[in-house]
Every structure is written in C-alpha cells, then in structure tokens.
C-alpha positions in Angstrom: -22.1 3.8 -9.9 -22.8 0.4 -8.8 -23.3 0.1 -4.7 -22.8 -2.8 -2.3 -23.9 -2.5 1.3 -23.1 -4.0 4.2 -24.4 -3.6 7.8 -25.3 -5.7 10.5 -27.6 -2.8 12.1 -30.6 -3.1 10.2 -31.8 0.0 10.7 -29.3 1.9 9.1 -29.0 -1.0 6.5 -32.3 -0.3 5.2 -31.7 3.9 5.5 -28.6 2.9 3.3 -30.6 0.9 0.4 -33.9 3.6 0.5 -31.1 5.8 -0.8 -29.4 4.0 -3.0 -32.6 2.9 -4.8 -34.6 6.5 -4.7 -31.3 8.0 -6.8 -31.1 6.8 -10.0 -27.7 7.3 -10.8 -26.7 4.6 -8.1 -27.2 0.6 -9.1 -27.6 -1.3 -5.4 -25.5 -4.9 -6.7 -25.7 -6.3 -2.9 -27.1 -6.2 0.1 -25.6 -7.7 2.9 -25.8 -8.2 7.0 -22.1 -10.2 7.3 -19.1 -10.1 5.6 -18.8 -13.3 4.7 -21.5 -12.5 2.5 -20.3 -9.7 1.3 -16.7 -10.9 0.9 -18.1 -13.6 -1.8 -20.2 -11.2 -3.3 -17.5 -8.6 -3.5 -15.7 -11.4 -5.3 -17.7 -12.5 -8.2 -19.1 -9.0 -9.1 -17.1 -6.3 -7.9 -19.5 -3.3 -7.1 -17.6 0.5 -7.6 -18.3 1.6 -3.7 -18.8 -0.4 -1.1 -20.4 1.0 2.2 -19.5 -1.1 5.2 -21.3 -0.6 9.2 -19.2 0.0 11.9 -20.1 -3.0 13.1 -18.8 -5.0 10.8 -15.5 -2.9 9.9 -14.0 -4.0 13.7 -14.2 -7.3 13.4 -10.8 -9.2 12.3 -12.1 -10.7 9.3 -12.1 -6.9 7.8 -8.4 -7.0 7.2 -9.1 -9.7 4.3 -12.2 -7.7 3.0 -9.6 -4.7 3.0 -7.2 -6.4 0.9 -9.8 -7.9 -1.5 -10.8 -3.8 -1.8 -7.5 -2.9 -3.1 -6.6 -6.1 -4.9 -10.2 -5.3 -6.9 -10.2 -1.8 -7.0 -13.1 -1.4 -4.8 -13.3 2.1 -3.4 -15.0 2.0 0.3 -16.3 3.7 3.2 -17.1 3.1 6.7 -20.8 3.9 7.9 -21.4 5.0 11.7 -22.7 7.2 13.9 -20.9 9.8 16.3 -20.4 7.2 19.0 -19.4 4.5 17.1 -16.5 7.0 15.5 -15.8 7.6 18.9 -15.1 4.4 19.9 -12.7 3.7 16.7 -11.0 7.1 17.7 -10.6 5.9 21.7 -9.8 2.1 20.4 -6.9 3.6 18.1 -9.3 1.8 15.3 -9.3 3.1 11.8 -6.8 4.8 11.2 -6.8 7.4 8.3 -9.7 5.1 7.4 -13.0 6.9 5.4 -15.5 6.8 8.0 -19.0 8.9 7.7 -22.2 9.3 9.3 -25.3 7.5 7.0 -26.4 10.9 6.7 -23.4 12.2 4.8 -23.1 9.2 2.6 -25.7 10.6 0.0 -23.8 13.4 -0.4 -20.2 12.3 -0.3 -20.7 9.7 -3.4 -22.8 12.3 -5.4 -19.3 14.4 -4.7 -17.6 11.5 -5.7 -19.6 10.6 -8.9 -19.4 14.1 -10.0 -15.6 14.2 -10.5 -15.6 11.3 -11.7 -11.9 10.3 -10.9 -12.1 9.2 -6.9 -9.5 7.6 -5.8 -6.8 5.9 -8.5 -7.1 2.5 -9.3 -4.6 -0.2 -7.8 -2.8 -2.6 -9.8 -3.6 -6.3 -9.1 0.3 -7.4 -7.2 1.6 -9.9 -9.8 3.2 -13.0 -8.6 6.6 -13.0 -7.8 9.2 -14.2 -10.1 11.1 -14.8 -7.1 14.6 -16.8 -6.7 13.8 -20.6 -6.5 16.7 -21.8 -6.4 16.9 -20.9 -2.6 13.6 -22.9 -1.9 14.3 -26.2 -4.3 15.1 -28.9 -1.0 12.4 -30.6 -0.3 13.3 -32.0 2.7 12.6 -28.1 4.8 9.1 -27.5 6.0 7.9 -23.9 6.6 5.6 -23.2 9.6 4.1 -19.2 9.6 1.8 -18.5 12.2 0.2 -14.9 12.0 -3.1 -12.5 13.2 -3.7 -9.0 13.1 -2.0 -7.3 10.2 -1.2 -11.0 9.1 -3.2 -11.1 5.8 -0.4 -7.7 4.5 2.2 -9.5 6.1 1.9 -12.7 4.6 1.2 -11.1 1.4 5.0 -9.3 1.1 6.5 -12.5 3.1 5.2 -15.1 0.5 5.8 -12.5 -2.2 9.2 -13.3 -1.9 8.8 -17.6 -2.6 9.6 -18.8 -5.3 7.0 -21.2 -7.4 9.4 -24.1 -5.9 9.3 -23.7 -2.4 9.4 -26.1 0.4 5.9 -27.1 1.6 4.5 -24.5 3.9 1.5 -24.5 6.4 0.1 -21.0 7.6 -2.6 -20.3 10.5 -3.7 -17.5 10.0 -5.8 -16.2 12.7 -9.7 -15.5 10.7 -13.2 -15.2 11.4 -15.3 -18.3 9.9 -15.5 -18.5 6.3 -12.4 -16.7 5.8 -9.5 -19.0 5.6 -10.8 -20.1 1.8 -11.3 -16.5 0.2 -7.9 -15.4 1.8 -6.1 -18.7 0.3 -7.8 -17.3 -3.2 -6.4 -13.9 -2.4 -2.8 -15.4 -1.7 -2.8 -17.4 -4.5 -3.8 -14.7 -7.1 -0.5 -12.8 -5.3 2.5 -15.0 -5.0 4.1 -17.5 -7.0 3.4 -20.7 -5.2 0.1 -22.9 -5.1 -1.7 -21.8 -1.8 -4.9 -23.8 -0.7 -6.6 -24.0 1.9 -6.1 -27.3 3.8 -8.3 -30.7 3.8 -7.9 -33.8 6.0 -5.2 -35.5 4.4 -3.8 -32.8 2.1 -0.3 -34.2 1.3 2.5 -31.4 1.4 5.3 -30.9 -1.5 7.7 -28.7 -2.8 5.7 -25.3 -4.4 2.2 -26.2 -1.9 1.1 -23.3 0.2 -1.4 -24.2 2.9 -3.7 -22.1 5.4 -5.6 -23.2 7.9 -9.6 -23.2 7.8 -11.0 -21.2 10.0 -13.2 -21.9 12.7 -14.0 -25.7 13.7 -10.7 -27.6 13.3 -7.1 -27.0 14.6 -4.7 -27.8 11.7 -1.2 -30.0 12.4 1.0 -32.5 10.4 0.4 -36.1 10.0 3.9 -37.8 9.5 2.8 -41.6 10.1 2.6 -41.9 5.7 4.6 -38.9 3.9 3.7 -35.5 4.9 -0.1 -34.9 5.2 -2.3 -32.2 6.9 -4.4 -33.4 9.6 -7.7 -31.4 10.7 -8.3 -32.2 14.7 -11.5 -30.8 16.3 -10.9 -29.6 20.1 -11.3 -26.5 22.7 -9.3 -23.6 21.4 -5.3 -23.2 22.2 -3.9 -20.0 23.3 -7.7 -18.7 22.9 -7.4 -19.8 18.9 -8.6 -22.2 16.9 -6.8 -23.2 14.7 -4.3 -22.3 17.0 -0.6 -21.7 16.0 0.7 -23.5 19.0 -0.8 -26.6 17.9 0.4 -26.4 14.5 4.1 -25.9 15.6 3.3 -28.8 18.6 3.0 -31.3 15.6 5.9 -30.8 13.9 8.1 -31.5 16.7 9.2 -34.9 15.4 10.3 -33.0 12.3 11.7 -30.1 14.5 15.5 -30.2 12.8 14.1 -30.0 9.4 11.4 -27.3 10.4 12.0 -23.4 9.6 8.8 -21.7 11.5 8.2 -17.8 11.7 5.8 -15.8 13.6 4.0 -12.6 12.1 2.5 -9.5 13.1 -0.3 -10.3 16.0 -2.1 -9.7 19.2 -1.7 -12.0 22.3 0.7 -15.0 22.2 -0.6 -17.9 20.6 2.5 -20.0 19.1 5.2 -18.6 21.4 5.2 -21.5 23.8 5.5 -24.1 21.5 7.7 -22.3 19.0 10.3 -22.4 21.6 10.1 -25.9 22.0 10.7 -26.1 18.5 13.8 -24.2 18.9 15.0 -25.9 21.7 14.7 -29.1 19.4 16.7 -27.7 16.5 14.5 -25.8 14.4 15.3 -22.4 12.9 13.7 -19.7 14.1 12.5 -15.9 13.0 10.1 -12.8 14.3 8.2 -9.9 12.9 10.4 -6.9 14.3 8.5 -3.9 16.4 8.5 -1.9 14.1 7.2 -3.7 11.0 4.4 -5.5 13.4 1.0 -3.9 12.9 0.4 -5.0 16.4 4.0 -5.9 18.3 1.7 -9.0 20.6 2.6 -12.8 19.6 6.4 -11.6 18.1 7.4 -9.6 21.7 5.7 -12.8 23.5 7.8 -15.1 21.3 11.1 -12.9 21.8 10.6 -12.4 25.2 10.4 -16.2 26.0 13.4 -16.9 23.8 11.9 -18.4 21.2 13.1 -16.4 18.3 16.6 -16.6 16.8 16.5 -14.1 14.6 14.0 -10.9 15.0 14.0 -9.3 11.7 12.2 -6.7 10.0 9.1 -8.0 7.6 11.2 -7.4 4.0 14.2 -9.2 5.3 12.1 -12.5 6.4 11.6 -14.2 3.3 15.2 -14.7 2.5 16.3 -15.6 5.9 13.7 -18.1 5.7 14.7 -19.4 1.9 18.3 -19.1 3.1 17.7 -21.9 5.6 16.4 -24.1 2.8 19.2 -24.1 0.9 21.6 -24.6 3.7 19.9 -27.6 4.3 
C-alpha cells in the first residue's frame, strides 16, 4: 500500500513516516509539510492512502485536494489529536470526515490492507456532452464568482457548458498555488477549455478562465478585443483576487454580461454585482439550501443584487438560456 504524508506539525510528521517505513507492507511515495506540495505530488503519482494533519485539512485550499482525492481514487484520512478533533467538532468542521489520532493510524490501515477492498473506487466525471447550442453567441460573457464549497459547485455548474460556450472568467476564492491545479481539475471534468488566466489572455467562445491565486486581482481589458488583465493591489472584500473587482471591470460590458455567484462565506462580489444589475446585466444566486456555506449568495440577495436565486442544478441552464436569448 503506497503512503503519502502530509503534516505541517513536524513532530507527528516524523511519528507518521517511522511507521510507515518500520512496516514493510507500507511504501512512504511522499512526504510533505504543505499542500501545495502534496497536491502536485498527489498529481503525478497518486499514492493508495493519503494521511493528512489537522492542520493542514482546515485550511480552504483542502476543498481542491478533496476533490483531486475522489477524482484519483485516493482514499484518506485526517491525522489529529483529541483537541484538535475537538475543535473540528465545535467549528462544525469535518463533517462525516475520517479523522484519527496518529496512534490509531497504524492500526486502522493494517485493518484496511487486510480486507483488501476499502472504500470503492470513484469514476473519473466525464466531460459533459452538454447542449451547445444554448452557449454558441459569442457576444455574452459569463462572470462566476465562488469560495467555500466553490470547487463542487463549479464542478456541477460547468458540468452543464457545452464545449461552445461564451467566454467565461471564474474567481475562485484559493490559497496560493491553487488556482492552476484546480483549472487542471476543471478541465479534466467539463467540456470547455479552462485555464488558468495570464496577462493578456484573449477570451472566446469555448475558453474557461480562473483566476490565479494570491498576488494579482483578475478583471477584463476591453481597450483591444476581450483580454484578461492581472492588476496587483490591497485585497477587495478581504480577497485577492477578489470577485468584486472582477464584476467592477466588466461594467462597460454590463448589458452583454450574465454573472453568478456561488456557494461562499462573507460577501465579496455582492456590492458590485449589483451594480452590474442595475446596469443591465443578468443576474443569478446559489440558493440556501444548495450553498455549502449560505454567506456571499444571502449577502448578494439581501442587497438586491440577484435576479434570480436558484438552486445549484438549475443554474447552468438559466445561465445558457441567457446566451441564446441574446
């Protein structure tokens, strides 16, 4: 059974790898302090088990590794000690999640490894054969502005596109080094090209973009076509990239713009996706209930920014319908 590990206590790290390499019917593949590491590594060489430290399992950035898990059929547990499990259980973290103490690890996999079944394997998603036909005018832009419980969201929203869409732009609220291993992930899943965006991207029918993460907000340059344009500056709404400032620069466009928001704590792109509504854009929300966390929608729908607030499943085709209205 091949092992990856990743912690960013060291201690327990290195109680982790004594055991994995003192029982020989465990291969250690990785060792690891950040998931950014481990996300790559998890990547190219997909290990049967990974462990991951409490530590690193709350941060945002897990929701991607999560989803790389169950796109590669990478079984994992949670490593922490009783008061870190009793922070997740206080916090309302994790969820049915499999969490353990380092000292029932050992025991748990050599459970695991003597049944030989574990958990089933997951099909890779396929990409959607979805209608284009809704999605072939060029002339609508798509603006999708998400965070917590974005990565699932995103992944049934876009699952819907067709390979023809109109040019869309997502921020995606990630940790650093993210935004380019979830564009991989997206792109694996849906039938449009997603990429993550450079200065000066140009935009077209079919192109997917998401925002990189961490140094650079990302907007639309209109002054020759349609191009992406990567601005450095203090975050927005507490973001960068921010959603607010993605929706802010398509203002000029704001009658040919169809922008949603997504599943997400706080309110980063409410403000200004109400100005885009007030200048003629078409509007939509994550509903309650289909929200993993119920933050940047309610903010949104509580200013007045949303036209329509619809569940998650029903999104897609709103959105496409507005494309081929126009």
């Amino acid at each position: 059974m091949k092992l990856m590990i990743a912690d960013n206590d060291r201690y327990r790290r290195r109680y982790l790898e004594r055991f994995a390499i003192s029982d020989p019917r465990f291969a250690l593949s990785g060792l690891y302090a950040d998931l950014t590491a481990l996300y790559h590594a998890v990547e190219h060489r997909p290990p049967d088990v990974a462990l991951v430290g409490f530590g690193l399992a709350v941060q945002p950035e897990f929701e991607v590794m999560q989803v790389l898990f169950r796109q590669l059929s990478v079984k994992w547990l949670i490593v922490a000690h009783a008061e870190e499990r009793q922070v997740m259980h206080s916090g309302g973290m994790g969820k049915g999640w499999p969490v353990f103490t380092a000292e029932a690890v050992p025991e748990f996999l050599a459970r695991a490894l003597e049944r030989q079944n574990g958990a089933s394997r997951a099909p890779e998603m396929p990409r959607s054969n979805a209608k284009a036909e809704a999605a072939s005018v060029s002339r609508r832009l798509f603006l999708i502005g998400s965070s917590t419980g974005g990565v699932d969201a995103l992944l049934t929203l876009l699952g819907d596109f067709g390979a023809d869409c109109p040019p869309t732009l997502i921020v995606q609220h990630t940790g650093s080094g993210f935004s380019a291993g979830l564009a991989k992930l997206l792109d694996k899943n849906v039938a449009p090209k997603v990429l993550e965006a450079t200065q000066g991207m140009e935009m077209e029918r079919g192109k997917i973009v998401v925002a990189p993460s961490g140094e650079f907000h990302m907007g639309l340059d209109i002054s020759r076509g349609m191009k992406c344009r990567l601005s450095p500056g203090l975050p927005i709404s507490g973001h960068r990239p921010s959603v607010d400032h993605l929706f802010h620069s398509a203002m000029p466009l704001a009658r040919r713009v169809t922008a949603c928001i997504l599943t997400g704590m706080g309110r980063d792109g409410a403000d200004q996706l109400l100005r885009l509504r007030q200048s003629g854009a078409r509007t939509f929300g994550q509903d309650e209930d289909t929200s993993l966390v119920y933050g940047m929608p309610k903010a949104a729908f509580e200013l007045g920014a949303v036209e329509h607030q619809l569940p998650l499943k029903q999104i897609a085709p709103a959105m496409l319908a507005t494309a081929k209205a126009s």
